[in-house]
C-alpha positions, -999 to +999 in steps of 0.1 A: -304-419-055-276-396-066-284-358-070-256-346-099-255-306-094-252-294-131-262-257-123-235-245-159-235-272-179-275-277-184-271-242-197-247-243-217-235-260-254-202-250-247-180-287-251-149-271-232-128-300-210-147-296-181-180-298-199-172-327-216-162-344-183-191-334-169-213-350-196-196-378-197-195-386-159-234-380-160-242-402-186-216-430-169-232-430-139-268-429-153-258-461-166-250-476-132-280-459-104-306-436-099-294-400-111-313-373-109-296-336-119-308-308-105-295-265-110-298-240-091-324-216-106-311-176-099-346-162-113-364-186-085-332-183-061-340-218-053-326-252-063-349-278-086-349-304-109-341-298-145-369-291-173-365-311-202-350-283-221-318-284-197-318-323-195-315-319-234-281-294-229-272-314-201-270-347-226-259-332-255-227-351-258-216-347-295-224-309-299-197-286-290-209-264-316-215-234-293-189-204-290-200-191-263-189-205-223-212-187-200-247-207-187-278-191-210-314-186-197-346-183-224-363-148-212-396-171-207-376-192-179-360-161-164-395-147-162-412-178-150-386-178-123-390-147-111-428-145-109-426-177-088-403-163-065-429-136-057-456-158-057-433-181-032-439-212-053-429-241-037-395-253-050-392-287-072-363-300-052-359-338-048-339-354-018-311-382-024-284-402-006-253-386-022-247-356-043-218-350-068-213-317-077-188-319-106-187-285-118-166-254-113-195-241-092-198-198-090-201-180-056-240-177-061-240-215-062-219-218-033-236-195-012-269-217-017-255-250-011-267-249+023-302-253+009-294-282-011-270-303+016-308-304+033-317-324+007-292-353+011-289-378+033-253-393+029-223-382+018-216-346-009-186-351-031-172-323-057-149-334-079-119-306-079-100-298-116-074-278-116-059-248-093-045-227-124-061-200-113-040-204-082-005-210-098-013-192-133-030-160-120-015-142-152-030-166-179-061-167-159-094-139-162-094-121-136-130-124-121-115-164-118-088-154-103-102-133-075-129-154-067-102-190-064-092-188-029-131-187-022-135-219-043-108-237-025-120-226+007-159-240-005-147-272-010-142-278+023-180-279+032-180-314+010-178-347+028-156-360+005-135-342-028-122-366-057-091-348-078-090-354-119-051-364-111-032-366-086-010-333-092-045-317-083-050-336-056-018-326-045-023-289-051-059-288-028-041-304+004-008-283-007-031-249-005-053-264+030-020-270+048-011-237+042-041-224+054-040-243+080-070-260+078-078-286+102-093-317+096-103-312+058-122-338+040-106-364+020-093-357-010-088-388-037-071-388-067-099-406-094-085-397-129-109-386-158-117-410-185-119-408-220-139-416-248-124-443-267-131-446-305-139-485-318-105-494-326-074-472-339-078-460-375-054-469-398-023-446-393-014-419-417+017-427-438+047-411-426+074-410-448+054-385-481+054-409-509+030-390-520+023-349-528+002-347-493+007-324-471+012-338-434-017-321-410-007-312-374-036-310-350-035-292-315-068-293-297-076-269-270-094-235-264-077-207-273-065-188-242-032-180-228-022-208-205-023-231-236+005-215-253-007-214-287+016-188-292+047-208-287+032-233-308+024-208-340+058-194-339+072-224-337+054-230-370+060-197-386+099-204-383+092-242-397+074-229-430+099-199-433+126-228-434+105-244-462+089-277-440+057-284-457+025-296-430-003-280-421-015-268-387-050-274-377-065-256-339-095-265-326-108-253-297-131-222-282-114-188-283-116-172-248-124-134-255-098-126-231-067-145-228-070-158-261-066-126-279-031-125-286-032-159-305-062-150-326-046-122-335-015-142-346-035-167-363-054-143-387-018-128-394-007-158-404-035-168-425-032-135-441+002-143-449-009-177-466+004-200-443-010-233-443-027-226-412-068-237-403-085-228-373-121-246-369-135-232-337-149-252-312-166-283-331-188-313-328-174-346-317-177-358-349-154-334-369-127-339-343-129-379-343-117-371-380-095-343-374-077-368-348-083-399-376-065-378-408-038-363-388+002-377-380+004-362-349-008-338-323+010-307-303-003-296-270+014-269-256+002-263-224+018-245-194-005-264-171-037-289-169-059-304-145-060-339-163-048-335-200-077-348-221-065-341-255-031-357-249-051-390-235-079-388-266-046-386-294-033-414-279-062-433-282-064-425-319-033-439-321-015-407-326+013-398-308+014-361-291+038-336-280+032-316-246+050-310-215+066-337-189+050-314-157+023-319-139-013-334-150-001-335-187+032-354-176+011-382-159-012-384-193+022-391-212+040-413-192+027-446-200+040-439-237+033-426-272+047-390-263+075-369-267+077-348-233+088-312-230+108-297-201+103-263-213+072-259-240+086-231-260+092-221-297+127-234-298+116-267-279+085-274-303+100-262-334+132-291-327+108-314-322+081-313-347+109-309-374+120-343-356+090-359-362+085-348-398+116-356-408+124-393-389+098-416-400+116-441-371+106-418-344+069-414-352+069-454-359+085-457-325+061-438-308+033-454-325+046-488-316+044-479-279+005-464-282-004-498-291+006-514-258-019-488-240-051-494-220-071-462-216-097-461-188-135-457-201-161-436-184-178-470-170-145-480-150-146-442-139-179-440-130-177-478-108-142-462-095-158-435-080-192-449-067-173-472-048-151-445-028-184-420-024-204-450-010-172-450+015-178-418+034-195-411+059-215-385+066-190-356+078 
């Protein structure tokens, strides 16, 4: 039996990447074994099982309706916990072979994982995302940042650690060597999968025969290491220059590091330019956003995996983002135009490009149609088979 720690995401409606990895990896794996979740209850201070009210969060796969990140507790559950904590209430904690703990995990959680390693008998993997917070402390919050090197350091209590790519895996044994940790776990590279529509949907016309106005989607929560703000001005010098398309953003505004491009978006609305920002949104409304648009922008600095680059492409929509890191091994297989340097000047050349040279997007389009993408149940086979590997550290 496999205990799958989901402490934030059974508490949360929030469909940012990580959550939607982490749905997906549950629901993948549920398929294949045993899995039982469980959270760590900060009312109780003790770990348990979920309640059905979490496994319902937990499972919610199409939502993503929520605009808000952070884990919430009904007062009746926060009270329940706390009167069994007085009352010493034996805790509801089963025991397993393995345990996954796929999450970004706080330093509450990390301080009771003690308690729950107890409860398993084989090997405890965590599956490691990104290290912006390392290399992009100034696009970062800074409660993240100061509590990173902790994180990093945690991960080292795990038997095993598997990476979302390999520039990740790369950045965890890059940061242990120069701490000079001895004899760290292993760390794999397992890349995430996607959700793959049915088939592609029939692609929108490029050359306009017609009075339509070409949309331009970029998914992604709003906050500064996403660059939205390269990408809008980009924009804003494309419409001043008379190119007709619309821009659509979708994604969850962080209240911190997204300021500055929420700001600029409502200027630029106020100004009339073609210019629609949905909010985060159900899976639904962005499987259309992805069908009806001709191409996708992603502006990154950095990523963990890229999972909007990988999810255009398997609409059959080509996508522009940078050739570093994660988001360069989304791209290389085909179907993108890669970016050295992801500012205006770059993303203005190249949209215009892609606009205006029907060739270029049918090019691009040609070469998405050669593409495999890996599902969630090759993932979720992928990674059993390394965590049944480990032993016991």
């Amino acid at each position: 039996m496999l205990l799958f720690e989901a402490s934030h995401t059974s508490h949360t409606r929030a469909q940012t990447g990580v959550q939607r990895v982490v749905r997906s990896m549950f629901a993948a794996l549920s398929a294949r074994e045993q899995v039982v979740p469980v959270c760590f209850d900060p009312h109780q201070e003790t770990w348990r099982s979920l309640q059905p009210w979490e496994d319902n969060i937990l499972a919610d796969s199409g939502g993503g309706g929520s605009a808000h990140r952070s884990a919430r507790w009904p007062l009746s559950v926060r009270l329940e916990g706390y009167a069994r904590r007085l009352l010493k209430a034996k805790a509801d904690c089963p025991s397993g072979d393995t345990l996954l703990a796929p999450e970004i995990f706080s330093a509450k959680v990390a301080r009771a994982y003690p308690a729950l390693f107890a409860h398993v008998r084989g090997p405890r993997i965590a599956i490691f995302h990104d290290a912006i917070a390392l290399k992009l402390p100034e696009f970062t919050p800074v409660k993240s940042v100061a509590h990173f090197p902790v994180y990093l350091q945690d991960l080292l209590a795990f038997d095993g650690v598997a990476a979302v790519s390999e520039d990740s895996r790369q950045s965890l044994i890059d940061y242990w060597r120069w701490l000079g940790v001895q004899n760290p776990p292993p760390v794999v590279a397992i890349t995430n999968a996607i959700a793959t529509p049915d088939r592609h949907p029939t692609p929108v016309p490029v050359a306009p025969s017609t009075n339509a106005v070409p949309v331009i989607l970029c998914v992604g929560s709003i906050e500064g290491r996403k660059n939205h703000l390269a990408l809008l001005a980009a924009c804003e010098e494309l419409w001043a220059q008379g190119r007709r398309f619309q821009l659509r953003l979708i994604g969850l505004a962080h209240p911190q590091t997204g300021r500055a491009a929420l700001d600029k978006i409502a200027a630029l609305q106020a100004a009339g330019r073609p210019l629609c920002y949905d909010g985060p949104v159900a899976d639904v409304t962005l499987a259309a956003a992805y069908t009806e648009c001709l191409f996708t922008v992603y502006p990154s600095f950095m990523e963990g995996f890229g999972l909007p680059v990988q999810e255009s492409l398997a609409y059959g929509k080509p996508c522009i983002c940078s050739s570093r890191g994660a988001l360069g091994e989304s791209a290389q297989a085909g179907g993108c135009v890669t970016l050295e340097q992801v500012n205006a000047a770059s993303l203005a050349e190249t949209i215009a490009k892609l606009l205006s040279t029907p060739d270029a997007l049918s090019s691009l389009r040609a070469a998405i149609r050669d593409l495999t993408f890996k599902t969630w149940s090759d993932y979720a086979q992928e990674l059993t088979s390394w965590m049944q590997s480990l032993p016991h550290r």
